[in-house]
N, C-alpha and C positions, 0 to 999 in steps of 0.2 A: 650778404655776399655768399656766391656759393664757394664751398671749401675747394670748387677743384676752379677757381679765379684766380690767376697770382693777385698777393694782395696790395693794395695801393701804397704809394709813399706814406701816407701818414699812420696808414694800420705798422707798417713795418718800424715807422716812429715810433709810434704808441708800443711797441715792441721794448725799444731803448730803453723810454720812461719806465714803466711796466720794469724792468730790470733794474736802474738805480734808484729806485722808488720801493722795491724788496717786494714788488706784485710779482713777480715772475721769478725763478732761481737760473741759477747761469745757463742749467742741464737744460731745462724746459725752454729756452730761448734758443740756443743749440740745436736741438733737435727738429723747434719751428725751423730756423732759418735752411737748416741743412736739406730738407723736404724741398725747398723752391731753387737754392742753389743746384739741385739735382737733376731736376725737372728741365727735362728737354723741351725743346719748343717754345721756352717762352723768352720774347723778346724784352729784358729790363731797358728802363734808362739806364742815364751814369750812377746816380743817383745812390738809388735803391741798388744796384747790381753792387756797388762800395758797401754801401749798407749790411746788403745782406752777408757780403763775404769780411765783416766785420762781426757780427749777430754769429757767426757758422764758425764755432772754435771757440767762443767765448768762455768756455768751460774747460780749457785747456790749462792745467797743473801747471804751476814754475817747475824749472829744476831742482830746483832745492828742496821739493817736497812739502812747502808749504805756501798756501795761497795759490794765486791764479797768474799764468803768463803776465795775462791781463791786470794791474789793479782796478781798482773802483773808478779813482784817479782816471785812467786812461778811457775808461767805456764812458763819462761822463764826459768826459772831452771830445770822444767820438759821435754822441749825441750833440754836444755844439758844431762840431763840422757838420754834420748832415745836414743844422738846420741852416749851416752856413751856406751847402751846398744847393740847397733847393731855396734859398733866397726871405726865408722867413726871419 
């Protein structure tokens, strides 16, 4: 695929996994999703546009100074909605 393709539901899956699977770090999935959240012109489903603006912050500090807004918890739960969301 070429890099300037928004990329499909399941690359942006494979995203997810890649993350609670410890292939990807929060920073590095952040800074993918934030590139296509960005990105004028492109028409998302429902889907992936939830996704991505799930994927985009992920790397966002609690207040307290430790840990993630996000736990682990939460972003693995957010990968069973997507796949609930796209019917798989």
């Amino acid at each position: 695929m070429d890099s300037h393709d928004p990329p499909p539901l399941d690359e942006i899956e494979e995203r997810f996994v890649s993350l609670v699977v410890g292939r990807m770090s929060r920073d590095e999935a952040d800074r993918w999703a934030e590139r296509w959240v960005r990105e004028d012109g492109v028409v998302w489903d429902e889907a992936s546009w939830w996704a991505l603006n799930r994927l985009y912050g992920i790397d966002l500090p609690a207040g307290d100074g430790r840990g993630y807004l996000h736990d682990d918890e939460q972003v693995r739960s957010w990968l069973g909605e997507l796949r609930r969301r796209r019917g798989a």
